[in-house]
MIMAR-326050 format. One record per residue: residue in three letters; x, y, z of N, C-alpha, C, O, CB in turn; residue number from 0. Coordinates in Angstrom, 1 decimal. Atoms other than C-alpha are relative to their C-alpha. Glycine has a CB too. Layout:
<nodes>
code,n_X,n_Y,n_Z,ca_X,ca_Y,ca_Z,c_X,c_Y,c_Z,o_X,o_Y,o_Z,cb_X,cb_Y,cb_Z,pos
Ala,X,Y,Z,X,Y,Z,X,Y,Z,X,Y,Z,X,Y,Z,NUM
...
</nodes>
This chain:
<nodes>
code,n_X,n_Y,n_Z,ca_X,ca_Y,ca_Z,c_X,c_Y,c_Z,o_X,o_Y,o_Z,cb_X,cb_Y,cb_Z,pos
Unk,-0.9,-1.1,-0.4,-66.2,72.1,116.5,0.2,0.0,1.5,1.3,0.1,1.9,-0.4,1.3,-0.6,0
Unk,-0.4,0.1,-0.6,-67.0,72.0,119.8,0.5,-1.0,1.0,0.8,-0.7,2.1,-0.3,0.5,0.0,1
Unk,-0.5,1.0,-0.5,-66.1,68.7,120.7,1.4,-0.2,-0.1,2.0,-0.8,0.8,-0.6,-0.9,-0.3,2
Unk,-1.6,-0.3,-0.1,-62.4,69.4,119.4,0.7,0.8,0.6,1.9,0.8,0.7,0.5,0.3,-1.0,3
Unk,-0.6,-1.4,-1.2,-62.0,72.5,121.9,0.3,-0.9,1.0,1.3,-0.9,1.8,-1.3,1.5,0.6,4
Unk,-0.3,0.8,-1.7,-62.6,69.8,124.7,0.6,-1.0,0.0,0.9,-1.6,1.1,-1.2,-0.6,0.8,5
Unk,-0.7,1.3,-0.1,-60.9,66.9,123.5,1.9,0.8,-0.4,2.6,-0.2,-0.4,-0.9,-1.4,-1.5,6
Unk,-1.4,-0.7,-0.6,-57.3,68.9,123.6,0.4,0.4,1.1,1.5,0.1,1.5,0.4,0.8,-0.3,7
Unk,-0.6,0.0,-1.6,-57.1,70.1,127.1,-0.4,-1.6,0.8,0.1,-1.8,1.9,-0.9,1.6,1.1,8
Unk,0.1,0.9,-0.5,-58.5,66.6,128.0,0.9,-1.6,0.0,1.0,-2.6,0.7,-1.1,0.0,-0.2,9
Unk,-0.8,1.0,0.3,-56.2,64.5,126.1,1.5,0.1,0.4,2.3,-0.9,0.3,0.0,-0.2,-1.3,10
Unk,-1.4,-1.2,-0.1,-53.1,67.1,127.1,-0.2,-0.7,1.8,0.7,-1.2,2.4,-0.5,2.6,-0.4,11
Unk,0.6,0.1,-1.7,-54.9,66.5,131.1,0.1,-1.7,0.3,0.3,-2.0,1.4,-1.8,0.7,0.2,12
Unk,-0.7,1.2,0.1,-54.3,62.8,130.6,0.7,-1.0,0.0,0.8,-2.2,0.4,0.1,-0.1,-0.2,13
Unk,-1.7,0.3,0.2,-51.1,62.6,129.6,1.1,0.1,0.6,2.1,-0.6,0.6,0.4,0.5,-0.9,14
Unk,-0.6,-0.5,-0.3,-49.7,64.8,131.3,-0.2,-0.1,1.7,0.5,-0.8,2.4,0.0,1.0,-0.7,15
Unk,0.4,-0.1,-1.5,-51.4,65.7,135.0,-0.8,-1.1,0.2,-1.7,-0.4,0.7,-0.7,1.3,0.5,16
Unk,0.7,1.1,-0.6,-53.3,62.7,135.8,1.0,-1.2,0.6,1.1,-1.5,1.8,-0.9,-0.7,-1.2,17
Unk,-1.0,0.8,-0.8,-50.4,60.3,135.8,1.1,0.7,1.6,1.3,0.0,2.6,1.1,-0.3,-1.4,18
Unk,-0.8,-1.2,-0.7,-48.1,63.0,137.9,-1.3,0.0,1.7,-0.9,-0.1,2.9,0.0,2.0,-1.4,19
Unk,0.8,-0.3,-1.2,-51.1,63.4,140.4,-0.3,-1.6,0.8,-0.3,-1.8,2.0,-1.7,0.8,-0.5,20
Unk,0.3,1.2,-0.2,-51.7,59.8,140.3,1.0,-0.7,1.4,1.0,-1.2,2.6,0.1,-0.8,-1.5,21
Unk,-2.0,0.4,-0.8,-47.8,59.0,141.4,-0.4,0.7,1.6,-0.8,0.1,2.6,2.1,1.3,-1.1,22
Unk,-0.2,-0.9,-1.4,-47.8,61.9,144.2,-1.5,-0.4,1.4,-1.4,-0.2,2.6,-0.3,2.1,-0.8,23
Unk,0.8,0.7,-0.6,-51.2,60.4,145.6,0.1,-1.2,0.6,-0.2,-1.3,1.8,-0.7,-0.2,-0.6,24
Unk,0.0,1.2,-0.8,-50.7,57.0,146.2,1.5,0.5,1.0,1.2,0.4,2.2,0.1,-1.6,-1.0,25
Unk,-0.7,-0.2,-0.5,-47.2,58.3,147.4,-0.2,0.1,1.1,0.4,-0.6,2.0,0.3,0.6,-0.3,26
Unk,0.1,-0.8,-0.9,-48.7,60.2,149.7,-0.7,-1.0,1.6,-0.6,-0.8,2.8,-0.9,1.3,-0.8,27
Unk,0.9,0.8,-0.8,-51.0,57.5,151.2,1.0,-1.2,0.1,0.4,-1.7,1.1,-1.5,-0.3,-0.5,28
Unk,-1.2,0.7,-0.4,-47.9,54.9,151.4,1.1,0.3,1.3,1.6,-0.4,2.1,0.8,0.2,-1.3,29
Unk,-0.7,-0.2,-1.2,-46.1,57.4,153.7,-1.0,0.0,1.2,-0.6,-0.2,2.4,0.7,1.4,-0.2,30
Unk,0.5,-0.1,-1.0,-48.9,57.7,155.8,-0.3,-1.1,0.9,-0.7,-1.1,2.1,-0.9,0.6,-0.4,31
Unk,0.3,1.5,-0.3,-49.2,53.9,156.1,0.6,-0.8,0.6,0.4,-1.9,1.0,-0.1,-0.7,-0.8,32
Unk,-1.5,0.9,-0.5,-45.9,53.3,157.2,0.2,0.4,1.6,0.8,-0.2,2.4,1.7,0.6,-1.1,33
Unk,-0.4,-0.2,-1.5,-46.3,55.4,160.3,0.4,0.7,0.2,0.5,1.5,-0.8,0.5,-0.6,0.6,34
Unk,-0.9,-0.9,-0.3,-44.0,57.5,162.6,1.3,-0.8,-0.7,1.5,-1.9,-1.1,-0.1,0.3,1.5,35
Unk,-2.0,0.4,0.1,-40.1,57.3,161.8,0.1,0.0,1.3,-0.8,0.2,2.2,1.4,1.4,-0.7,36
Unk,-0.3,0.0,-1.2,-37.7,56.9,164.5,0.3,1.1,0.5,0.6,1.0,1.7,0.8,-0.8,0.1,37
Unk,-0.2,-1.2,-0.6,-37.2,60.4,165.0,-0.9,0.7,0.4,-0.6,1.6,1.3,0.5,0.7,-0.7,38
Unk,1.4,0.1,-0.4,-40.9,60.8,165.2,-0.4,-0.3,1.2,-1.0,0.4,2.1,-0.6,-0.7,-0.6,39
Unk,0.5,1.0,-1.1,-41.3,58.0,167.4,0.7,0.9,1.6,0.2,1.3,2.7,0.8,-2.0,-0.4,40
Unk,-1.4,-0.5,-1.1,-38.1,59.5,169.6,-0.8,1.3,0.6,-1.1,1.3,1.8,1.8,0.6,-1.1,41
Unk,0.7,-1.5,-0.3,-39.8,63.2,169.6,-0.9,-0.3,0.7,-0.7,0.0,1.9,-0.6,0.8,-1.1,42
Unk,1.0,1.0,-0.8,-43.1,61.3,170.6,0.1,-0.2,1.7,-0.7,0.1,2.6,0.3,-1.4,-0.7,43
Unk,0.1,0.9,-1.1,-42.0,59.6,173.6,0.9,1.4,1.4,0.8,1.5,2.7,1.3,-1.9,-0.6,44
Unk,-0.3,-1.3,-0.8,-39.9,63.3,174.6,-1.2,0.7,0.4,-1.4,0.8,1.6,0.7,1.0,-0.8,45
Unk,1.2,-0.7,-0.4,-43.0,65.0,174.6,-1.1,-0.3,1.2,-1.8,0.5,1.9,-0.7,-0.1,-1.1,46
Unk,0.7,1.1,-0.8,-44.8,62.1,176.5,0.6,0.6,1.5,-0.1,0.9,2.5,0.5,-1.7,-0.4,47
Unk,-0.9,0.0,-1.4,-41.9,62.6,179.2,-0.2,1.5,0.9,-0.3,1.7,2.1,1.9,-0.2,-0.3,48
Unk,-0.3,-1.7,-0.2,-42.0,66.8,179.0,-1.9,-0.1,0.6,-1.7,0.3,1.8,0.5,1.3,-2.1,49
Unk,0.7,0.1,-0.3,-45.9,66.3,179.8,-0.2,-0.1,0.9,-0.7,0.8,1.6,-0.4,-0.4,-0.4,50
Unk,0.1,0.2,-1.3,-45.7,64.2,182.8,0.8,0.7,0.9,0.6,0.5,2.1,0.1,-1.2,0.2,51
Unk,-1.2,-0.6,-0.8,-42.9,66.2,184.3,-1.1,1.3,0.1,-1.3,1.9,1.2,1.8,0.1,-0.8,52
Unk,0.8,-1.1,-0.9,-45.4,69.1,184.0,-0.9,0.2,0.1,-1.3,1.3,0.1,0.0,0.8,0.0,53
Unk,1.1,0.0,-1.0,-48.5,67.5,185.5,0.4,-0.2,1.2,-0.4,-0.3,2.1,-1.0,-0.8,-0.1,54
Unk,-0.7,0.3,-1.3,-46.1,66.8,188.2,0.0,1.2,0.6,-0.3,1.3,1.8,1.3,-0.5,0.0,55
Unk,-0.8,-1.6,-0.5,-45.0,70.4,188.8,-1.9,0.8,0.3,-2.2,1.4,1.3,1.5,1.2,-2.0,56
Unk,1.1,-0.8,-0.4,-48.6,71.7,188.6,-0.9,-0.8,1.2,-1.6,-0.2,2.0,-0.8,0.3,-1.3,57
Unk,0.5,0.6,-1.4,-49.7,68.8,191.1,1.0,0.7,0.7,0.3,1.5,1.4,0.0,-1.6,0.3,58
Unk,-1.3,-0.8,-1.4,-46.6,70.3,193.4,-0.9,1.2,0.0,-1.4,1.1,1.1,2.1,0.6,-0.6,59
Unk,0.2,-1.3,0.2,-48.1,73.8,192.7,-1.6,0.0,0.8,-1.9,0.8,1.7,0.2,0.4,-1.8,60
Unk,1.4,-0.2,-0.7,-51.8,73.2,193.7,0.0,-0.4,1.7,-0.7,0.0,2.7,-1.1,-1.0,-0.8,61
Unk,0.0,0.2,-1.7,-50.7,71.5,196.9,0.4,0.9,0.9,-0.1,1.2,1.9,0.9,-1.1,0.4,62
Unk,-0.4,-1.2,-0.7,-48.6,74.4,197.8,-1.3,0.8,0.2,-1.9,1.1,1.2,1.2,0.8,-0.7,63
Unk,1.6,-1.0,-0.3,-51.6,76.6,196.9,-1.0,-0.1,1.0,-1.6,0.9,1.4,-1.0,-0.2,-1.0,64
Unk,1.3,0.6,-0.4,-54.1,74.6,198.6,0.5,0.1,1.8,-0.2,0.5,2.8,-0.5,-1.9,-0.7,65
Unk,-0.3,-0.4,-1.9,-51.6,74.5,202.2,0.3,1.3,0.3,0.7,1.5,1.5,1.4,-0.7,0.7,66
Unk,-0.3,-1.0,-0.5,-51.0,78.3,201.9,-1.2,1.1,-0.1,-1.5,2.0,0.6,1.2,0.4,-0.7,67
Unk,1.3,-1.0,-0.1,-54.4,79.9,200.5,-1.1,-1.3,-0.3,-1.8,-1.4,-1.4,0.0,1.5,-1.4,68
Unk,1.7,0.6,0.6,-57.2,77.3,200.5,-0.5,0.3,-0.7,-0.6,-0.1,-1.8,-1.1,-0.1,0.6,69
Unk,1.4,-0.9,1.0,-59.7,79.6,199.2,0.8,0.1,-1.5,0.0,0.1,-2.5,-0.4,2.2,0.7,70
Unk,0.0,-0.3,1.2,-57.7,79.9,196.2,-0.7,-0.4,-1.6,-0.6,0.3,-2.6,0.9,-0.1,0.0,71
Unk,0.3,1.0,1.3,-59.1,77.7,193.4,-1.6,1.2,-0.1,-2.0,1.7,-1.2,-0.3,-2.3,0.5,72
Unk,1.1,-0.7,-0.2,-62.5,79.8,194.8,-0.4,1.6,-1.1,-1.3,2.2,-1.7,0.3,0.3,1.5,73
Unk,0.0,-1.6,0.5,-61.3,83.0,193.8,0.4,0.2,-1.6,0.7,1.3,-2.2,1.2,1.1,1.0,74
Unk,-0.7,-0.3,1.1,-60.2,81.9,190.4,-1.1,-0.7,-0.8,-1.1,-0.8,-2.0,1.5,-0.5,-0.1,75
Unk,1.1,1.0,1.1,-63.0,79.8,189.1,-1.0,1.5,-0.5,-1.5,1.4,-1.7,-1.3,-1.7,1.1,76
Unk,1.0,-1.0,0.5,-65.3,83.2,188.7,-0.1,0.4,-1.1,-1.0,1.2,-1.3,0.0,0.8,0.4,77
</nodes>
């Protein structure tokens, strides 16, 4: 008796969600395999650009700092 309680949600679990999870799994590790897209890649290489443009601006920014208040970095590290 109770080996027929467990062999219906297991044969049901099977049939049904195993294959379905199976599919959406490897799927999932296929897209990951393939990489960025080109819109990805594109965004990527924006971000890259938006970065250096503002370690640029904060190098500009410390030099001003440093020729108008030396001491500053002093009074901010505390």
């Amino acid at each position: 008796m109770d080996m027929d309680l467990l062999m219906a949600p297991l044969i049901l679990f099977m049939i049904f969600v195993a294959p379905i999870w199976l599919i959406l799994h490897y799927r999932s590790k296929r897209q990951v395999g393939k990489g960025l897209t080109d819109e990805e890649f594109k965004q990527l290489n924006e971000l890259i650009d938006k970065a250096d443009k503002m370690s640029q601006r904060i190098t500009t920014l410390e030099s001003i700092l440093d020729a108008e208040s030396p001491e500053w970095r002093q009074r901010h590290d505390r």
